[in-house]
C-alpha positions as CSV (number, residue, x, y, z in Angstrom):
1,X,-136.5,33.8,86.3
2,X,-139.2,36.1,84.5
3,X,-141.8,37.0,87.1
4,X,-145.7,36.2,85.2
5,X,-148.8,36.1,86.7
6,X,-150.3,33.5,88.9
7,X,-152.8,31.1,87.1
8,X,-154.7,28.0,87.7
9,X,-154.3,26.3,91.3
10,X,-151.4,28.8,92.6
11,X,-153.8,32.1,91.8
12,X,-156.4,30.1,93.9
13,X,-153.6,29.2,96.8
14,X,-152.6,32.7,97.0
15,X,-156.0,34.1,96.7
16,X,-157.1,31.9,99.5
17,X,-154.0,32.9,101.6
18,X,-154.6,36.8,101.3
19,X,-158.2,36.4,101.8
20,X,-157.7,35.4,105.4
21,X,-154.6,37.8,106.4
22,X,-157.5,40.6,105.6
23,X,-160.6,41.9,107.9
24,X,-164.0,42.5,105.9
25,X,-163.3,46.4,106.7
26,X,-159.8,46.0,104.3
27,X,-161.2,43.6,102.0
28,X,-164.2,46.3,101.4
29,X,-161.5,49.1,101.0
30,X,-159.5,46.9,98.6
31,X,-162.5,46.6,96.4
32,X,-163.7,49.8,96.6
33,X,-159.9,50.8,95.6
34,X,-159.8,48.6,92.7
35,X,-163.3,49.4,91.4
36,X,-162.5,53.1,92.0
37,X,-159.5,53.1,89.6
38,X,-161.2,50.8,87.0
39,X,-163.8,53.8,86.6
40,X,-160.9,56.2,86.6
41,X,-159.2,54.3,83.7
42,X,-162.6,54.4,81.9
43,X,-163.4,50.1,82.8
44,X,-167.1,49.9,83.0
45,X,-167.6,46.6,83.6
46,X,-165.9,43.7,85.5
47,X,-166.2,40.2,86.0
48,X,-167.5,38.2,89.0
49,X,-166.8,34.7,88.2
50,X,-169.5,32.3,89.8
51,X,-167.3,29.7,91.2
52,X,-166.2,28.6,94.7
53,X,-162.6,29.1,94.2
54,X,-162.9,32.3,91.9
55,X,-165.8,34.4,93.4
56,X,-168.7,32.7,94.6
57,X,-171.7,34.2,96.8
58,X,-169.9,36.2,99.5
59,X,-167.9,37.8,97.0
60,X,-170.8,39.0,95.0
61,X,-172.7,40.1,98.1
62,X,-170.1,42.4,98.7
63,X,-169.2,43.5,95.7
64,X,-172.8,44.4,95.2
65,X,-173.1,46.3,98.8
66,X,-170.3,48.5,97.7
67,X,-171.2,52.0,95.9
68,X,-169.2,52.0,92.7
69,X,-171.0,52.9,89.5
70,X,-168.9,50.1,87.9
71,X,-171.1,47.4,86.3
72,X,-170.8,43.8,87.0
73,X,-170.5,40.6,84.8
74,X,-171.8,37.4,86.1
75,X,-169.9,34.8,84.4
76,X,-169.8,30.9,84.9
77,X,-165.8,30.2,84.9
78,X,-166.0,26.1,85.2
79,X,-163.1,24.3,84.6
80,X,-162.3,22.0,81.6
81,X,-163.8,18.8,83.4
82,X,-167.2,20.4,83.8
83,X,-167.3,21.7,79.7
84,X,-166.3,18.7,78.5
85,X,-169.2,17.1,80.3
86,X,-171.5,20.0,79.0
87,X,-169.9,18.8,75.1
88,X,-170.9,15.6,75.5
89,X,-174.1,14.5,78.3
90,X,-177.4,16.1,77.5
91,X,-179.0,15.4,80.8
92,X,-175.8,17.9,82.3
93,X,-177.0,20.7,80.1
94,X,-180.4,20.5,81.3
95,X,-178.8,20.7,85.0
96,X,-176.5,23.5,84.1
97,X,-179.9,25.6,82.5
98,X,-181.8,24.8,85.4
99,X,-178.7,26.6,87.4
100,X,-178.6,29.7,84.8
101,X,-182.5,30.4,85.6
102,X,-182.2,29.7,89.2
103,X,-179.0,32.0,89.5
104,X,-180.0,34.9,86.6
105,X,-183.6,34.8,88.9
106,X,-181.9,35.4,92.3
107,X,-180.3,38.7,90.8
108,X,-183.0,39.4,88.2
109,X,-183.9,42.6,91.0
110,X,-180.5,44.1,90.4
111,X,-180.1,47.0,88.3
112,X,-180.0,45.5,84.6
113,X,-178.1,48.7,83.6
114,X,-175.2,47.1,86.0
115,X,-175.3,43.5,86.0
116,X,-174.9,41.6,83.0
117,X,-174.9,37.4,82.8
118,X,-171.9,35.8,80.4
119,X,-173.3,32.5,79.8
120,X,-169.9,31.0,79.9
121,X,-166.4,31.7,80.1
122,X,-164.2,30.6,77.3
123,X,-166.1,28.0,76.4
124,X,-163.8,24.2,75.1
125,X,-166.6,23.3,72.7
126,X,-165.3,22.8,69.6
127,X,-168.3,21.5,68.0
128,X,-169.9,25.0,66.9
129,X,-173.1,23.4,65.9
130,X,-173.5,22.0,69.5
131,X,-172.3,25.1,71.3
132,X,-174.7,26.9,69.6
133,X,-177.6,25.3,70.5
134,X,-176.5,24.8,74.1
135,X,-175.9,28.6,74.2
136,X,-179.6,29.0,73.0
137,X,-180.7,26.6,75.6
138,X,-179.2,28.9,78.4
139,X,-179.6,32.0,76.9
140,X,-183.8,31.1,77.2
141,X,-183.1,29.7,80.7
142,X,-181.3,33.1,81.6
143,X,-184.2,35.2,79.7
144,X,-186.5,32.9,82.1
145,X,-184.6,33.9,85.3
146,X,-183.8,37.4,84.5
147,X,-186.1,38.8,81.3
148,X,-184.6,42.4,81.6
149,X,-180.7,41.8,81.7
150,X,-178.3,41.9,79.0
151,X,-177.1,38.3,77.9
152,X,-172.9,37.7,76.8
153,X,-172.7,35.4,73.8
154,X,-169.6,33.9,73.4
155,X,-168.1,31.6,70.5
156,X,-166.8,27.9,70.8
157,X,-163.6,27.0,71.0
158,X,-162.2,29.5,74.1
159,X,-164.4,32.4,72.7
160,X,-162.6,32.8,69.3
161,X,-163.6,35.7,67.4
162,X,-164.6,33.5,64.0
163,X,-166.5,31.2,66.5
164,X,-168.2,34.6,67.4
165,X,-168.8,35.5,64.3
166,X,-170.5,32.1,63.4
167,X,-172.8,32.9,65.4
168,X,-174.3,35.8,63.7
């Protein structure tokens, strides 16, 4: 069979599995490595998903400890579950802007050059009226948290590019 790239539960298994065959000292060099060659290649920016089995705080602590020059995205990466219930309940939107300003505040020190807030990854929405004014609502809770950094737009429906568009 065609070997393809882990996704969903299995990246997460396997992730979890390497995490704890390395020491802090090779986990440092591995990002160091990585972030090293994304510069090379001409990346300037990467993602650090906010999200217990993606990233979450102790990756981003040490992500932001290492000396790299490459900037950082801070992304929400939720799964379907919790954007359907951003769709549809208005009290969870309130919730999830009270998390933007609380997080975008914690990091609102860091260098706004080099951290940048995505408001959402690939959002399901596929009501681009409601998207839009949810992604206003936590834009102006990010701006709240973090009134220097640059904010990620993205369009409904997985981030298409007419969704995008729409929004201009």
């Amino acid at each position: 069979a065609a070997e393809r790239p882990l996704a969903g539960d299995a990246h997460h298994m396997v992730r979890a599995v390497a995490r704890d065959l390395l020491t802090p000292a090779q986990l440092d060099a591995a990002r160091l490595a990585a972030l090293q060659a994304a510069a090379a290649s001409g990346i300037v920016a990467v993602h650090e998903c906010a999200g217990p089995e993606i990233g979450g705080l102790d990756d981003w602590l040490q992500l932001r400890a290492l000396d790299h020059g490459v900037a950082v995205v801070i992304d929400i990466h939720p799964e379907s579950s919790f954007k359907t219930k951003l769709a549809n309940e208005d009290d969870f939107v309130e919730q999830f802007a009270d998390y933007w300003r609380s997080l975008a505040h914690h990091y609102s020190t860091l260098d706004p050059n080099r951290v940048f807030f995505e408001i959402l990854n690939e959002p399901e929405l596929r009501d681009r009226y409601r998207w839009s004014g949810i992604q206003m609502k936590l834009a102006s809770a990010i701006r709240e948290g973090a009134p220097q950094h640059t904010i990620i737009a993205a369009g409904a429906r997985y981030s298409d590019d007419d969704e995008l568009l729409f929004l201009d």
